[in-house]
C-alpha positions in Angstrom: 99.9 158.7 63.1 98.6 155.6 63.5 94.6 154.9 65.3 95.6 154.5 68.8 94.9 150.8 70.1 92.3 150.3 73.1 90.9 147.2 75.3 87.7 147.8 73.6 89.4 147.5 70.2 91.1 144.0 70.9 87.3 143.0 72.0 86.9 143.6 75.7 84.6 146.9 76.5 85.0 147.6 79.7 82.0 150.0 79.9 79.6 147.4 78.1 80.9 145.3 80.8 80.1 147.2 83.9 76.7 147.7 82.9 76.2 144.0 82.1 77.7 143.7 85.7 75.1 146.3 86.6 72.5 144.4 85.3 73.1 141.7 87.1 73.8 142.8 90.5 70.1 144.9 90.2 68.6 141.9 90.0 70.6 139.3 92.0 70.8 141.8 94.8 67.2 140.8 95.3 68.1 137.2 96.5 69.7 138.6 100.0 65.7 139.0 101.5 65.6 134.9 101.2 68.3 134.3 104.0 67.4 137.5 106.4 67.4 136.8 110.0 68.9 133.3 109.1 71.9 131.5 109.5 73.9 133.2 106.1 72.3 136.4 106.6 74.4 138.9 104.0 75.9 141.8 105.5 77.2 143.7 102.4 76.4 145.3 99.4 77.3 143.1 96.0 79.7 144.9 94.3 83.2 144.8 96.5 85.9 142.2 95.9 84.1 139.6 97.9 81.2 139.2 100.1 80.4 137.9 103.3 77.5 136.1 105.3 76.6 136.4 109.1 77.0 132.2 110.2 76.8 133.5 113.9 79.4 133.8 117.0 81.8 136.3 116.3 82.4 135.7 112.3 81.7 135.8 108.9 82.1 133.6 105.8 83.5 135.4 102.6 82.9 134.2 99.3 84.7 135.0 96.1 84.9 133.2 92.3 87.2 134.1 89.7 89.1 132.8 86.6 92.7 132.5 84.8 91.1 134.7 82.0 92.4 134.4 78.7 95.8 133.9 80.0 94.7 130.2 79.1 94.9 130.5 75.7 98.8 131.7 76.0 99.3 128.7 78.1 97.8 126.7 75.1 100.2 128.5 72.6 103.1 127.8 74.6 101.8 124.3 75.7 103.1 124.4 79.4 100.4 124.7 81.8 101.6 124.0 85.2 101.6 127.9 86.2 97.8 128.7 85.3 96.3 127.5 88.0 98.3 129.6 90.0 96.7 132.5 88.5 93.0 131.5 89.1 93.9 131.1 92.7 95.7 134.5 92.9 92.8 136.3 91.7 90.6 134.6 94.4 92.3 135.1 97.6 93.7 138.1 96.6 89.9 139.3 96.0 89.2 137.7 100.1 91.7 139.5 102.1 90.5 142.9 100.2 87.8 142.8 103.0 90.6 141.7 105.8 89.5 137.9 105.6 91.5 135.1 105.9 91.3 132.1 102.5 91.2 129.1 104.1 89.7 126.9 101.4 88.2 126.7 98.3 87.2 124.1 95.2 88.2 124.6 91.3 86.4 123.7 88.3 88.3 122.8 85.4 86.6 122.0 81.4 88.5 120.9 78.6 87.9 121.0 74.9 88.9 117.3 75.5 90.3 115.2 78.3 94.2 115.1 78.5 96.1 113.7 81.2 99.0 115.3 80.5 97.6 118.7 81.2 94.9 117.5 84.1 98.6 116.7 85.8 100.3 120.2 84.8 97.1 122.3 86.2 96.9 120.8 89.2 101.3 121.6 89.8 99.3 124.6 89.4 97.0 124.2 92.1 99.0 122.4 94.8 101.7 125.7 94.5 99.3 128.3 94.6 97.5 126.6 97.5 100.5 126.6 99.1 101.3 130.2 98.9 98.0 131.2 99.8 97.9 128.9 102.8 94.5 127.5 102.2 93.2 123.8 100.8 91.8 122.7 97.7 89.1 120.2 99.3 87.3 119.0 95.5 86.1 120.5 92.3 84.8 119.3 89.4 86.4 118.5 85.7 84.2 118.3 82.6 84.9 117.7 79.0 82.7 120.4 77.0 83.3 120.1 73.3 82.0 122.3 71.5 81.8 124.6 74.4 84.7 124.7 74.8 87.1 125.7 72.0 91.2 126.3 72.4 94.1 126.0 70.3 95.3 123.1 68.7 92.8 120.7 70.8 94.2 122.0 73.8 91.3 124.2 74.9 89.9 124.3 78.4 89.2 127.1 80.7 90.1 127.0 84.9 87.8 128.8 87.1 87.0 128.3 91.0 85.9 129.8 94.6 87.5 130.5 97.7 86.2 130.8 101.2 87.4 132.8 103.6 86.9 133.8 107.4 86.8 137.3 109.3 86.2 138.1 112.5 83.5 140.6 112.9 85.4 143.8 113.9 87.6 143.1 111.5 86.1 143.6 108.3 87.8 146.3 106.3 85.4 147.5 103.4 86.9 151.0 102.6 84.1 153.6 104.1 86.4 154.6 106.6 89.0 155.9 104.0 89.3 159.5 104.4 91.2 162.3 102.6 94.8 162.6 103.8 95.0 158.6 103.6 98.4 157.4 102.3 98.1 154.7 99.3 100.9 151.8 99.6 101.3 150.1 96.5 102.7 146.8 96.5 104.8 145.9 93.3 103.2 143.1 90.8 105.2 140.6 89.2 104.2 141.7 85.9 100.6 141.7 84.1 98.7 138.7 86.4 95.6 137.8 85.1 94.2 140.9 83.7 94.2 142.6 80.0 95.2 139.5 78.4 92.9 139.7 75.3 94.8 143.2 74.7 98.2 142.1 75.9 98.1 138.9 73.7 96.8 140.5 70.8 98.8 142.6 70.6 102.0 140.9 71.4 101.5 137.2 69.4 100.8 139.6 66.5 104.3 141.2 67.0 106.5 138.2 67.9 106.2 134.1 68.1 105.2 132.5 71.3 108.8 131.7 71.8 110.7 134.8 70.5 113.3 136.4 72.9 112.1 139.9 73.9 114.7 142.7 74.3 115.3 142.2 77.9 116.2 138.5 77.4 113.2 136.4 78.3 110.7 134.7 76.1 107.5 135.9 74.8 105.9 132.7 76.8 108.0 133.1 79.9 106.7 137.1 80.2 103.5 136.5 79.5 102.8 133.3 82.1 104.8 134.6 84.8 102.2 134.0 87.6 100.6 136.1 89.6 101.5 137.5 92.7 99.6 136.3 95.9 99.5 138.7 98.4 97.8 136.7 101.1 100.5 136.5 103.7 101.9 140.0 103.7 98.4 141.8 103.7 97.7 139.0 106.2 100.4 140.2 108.0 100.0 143.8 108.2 96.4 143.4 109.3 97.0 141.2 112.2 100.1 143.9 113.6 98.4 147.1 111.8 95.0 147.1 111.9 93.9 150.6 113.1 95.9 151.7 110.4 94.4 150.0 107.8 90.7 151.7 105.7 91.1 150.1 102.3 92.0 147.1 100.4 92.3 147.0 96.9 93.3 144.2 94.3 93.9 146.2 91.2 93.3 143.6 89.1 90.9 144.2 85.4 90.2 147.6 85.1 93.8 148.6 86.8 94.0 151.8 89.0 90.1 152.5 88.0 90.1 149.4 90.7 90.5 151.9 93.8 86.9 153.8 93.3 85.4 150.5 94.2 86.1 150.5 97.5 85.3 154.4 97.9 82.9 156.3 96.0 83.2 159.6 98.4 87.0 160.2 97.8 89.6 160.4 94.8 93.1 158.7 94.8 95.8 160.5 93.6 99.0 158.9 92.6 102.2 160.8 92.1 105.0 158.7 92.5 103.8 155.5 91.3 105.7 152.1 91.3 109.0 151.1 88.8 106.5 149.7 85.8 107.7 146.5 84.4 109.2 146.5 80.9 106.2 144.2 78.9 104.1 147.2 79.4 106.1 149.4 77.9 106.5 147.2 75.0 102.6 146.3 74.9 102.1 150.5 74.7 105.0 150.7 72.4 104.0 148.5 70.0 99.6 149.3 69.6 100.5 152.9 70.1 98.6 152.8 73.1 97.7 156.2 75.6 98.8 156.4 78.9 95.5 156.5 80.2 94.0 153.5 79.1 97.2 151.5 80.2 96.5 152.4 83.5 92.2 151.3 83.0 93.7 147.8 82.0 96.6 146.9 83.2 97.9 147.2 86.8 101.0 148.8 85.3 103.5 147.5 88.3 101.2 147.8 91.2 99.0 144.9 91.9 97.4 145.6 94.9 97.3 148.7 97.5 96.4 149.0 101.0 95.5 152.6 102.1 96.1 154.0 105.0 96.4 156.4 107.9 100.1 156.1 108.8 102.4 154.6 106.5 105.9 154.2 108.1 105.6 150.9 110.4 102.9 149.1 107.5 106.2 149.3 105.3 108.5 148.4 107.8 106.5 145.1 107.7 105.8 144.5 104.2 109.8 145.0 103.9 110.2 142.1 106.9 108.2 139.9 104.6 110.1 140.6 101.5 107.9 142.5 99.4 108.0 145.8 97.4 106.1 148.6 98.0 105.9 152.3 98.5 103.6 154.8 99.2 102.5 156.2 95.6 99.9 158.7 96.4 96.7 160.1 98.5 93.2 159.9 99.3 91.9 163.0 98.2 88.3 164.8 98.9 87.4 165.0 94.5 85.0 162.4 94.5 85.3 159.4 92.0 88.8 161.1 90.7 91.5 158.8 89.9 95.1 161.0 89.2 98.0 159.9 88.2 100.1 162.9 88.6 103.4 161.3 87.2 101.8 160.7 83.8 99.4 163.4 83.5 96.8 161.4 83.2 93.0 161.4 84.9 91.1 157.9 84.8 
């Protein structure tokens, strides 16, 4: 039986990675004393999706930054780039409404290996359509040519990064520490792997098939793998403004997959038993590296790629039908601390 394949083996460790993170936040956390009883002031821990900053009246300002990921590179292979950008917007305001705020803005930063017009234009198709979806504005940015930096293939290297601003009114923060056991877990379907896992999910596929191979089900390698990510900013946006007493948690699941939900919750356990119809590249990515169930569902979202928790379920769906997406309720809050479970498969995270 062959070594069984793992993120860590294709060269991300997410462990290493948390403490790095960890790190980090021990010392950046520090900076908050330099804007207290100011205009900014910060009123949250580092460490959830996004933060926010006290700018007076009855509001905050939330922040978050965030990448495409090495999904670039398989835009580079196939040479169509007018989707990516899409992706590094997803994973920013889907990161801002996991603390019930609004996106309204936010500025990219694009740097190429070298400058290209062609693909400058394709990127920003990118960005006008996932600032559409999102609802907010792109108001500037900033492009630089890094070679040597910045390294891709065939010439075409460049990397697409940027952050998002977002609003919340003060009693409307939702930053999980009311969850509570007994909570039902919505998931909301993903459109397939979005932004996350792509070192694994590209090694792993370009070394079983060509960029522009047909899979099983009938699409191309390239068209699976750059299928955008799903924005969830209206729906959630949605359910919030006609279902907030219902709503304790917010969760992007996003790197790290289910693992995601602890971060909003240290106190409780999530416990999944009927989870979400899994889309068919993930079966094929675990098929093909020999792959265990668990660390599918550490590093990829697996077909659910976000989840609200809540207190009653029936009428939050009703919604999320009304604006045309797919969800379920796929498990409960549960009083094991720091216990992720999915039942279905077995499997503890």
């Amino acid at each position: 039986m062959p070594e069984k394949t793992t993120y860590a083996s294709s060269g991300v460790d997410i462990e290493e990675e948390n403490k790095a993170v960890s790190k980090i936040v021990d010392i950046l956390k520090a900076t908050s004393k330099f804007r207290e009883g100011k205009l900014g002031e910060v009123k949250s821990e580092i460490g959830h999706y996004a933060n926010f900053v006290d700018i007076g009246a009855n509001q905050y300002l939330v922040l978050s930054t965030d990448s495409a990921g090495t999904k670039v590179l398989v835009a580079q292979e196939a040479n169509k780039f007018d989707t990516i950008a899409i992706d590094m917007i997803a994973m920013n305001v889907n990161d801002v409404i996991c603390v019930g705020a609004e996106p309204i803005t936010m500025v990219d930063y694009l740097a190429s290996e070298k400058t290209d017009e062609k693909i400058a234009g394709e990127i920003a198709i990118g960005l006008a359509e996932g600032a559409k979806q999102a609802g907010i504005a792109i108001i500037g940015g900033e492009t630089a040519t890094l070679k040597g930096v910045i390294t891709g293939i065939n010439g075409k290297g460049f990397d697409i990064a940027g952050t998002c601003l977002g609003v919340v009114q003060k009693d409307k923060v939702v930053l999980g520490d009311k969850i509570a056991p007994g909570d039902k877990i919505i998931g909301l379907a993903s459109t397939g792997i979005h932004s996350n896992g792509y070192t694994l999910a590209r090694k792993v596929m370009l070394e079983n098939y060509k960029i522009d191979d047909v899979l099983p089900w009938g699409k191309k390698v390239s068209e699976e793998l750059l299928i955008p990510t799903m924005i969830y900013v209206k729906p959630v946006l949605k359910v919030l403004e006609k279902h907030f007493s219902e709503v304790t948690g917010l969760s992007n699941i996003t790197g790290s997959g289910f693992l995601n939900l602890k971060r909003l919750n240290k106190d409780v356990g999530f416990h999944f038993d009927s989870i979400l119809r899994v889309p068919k590249i993930f079966g094929e990515i675990q098929r093909l590296a020999n792959i265990a169930d668990a660390e599918m569902f550490r590093t990829f979202n697996m077909g659910m790629g976000f989840a609200i928790i809540v207190r009653n379920a029936d009428e939050i769906l009703a919604t999320l039908k009304e604006e045309g997406i797919e969800a379920k309720v796929v498990g409960e809050v549960t009083d094991k601390a720091g216990v992720v479970k999915v039942a279905e498969k077995g499997i503890g995270l």
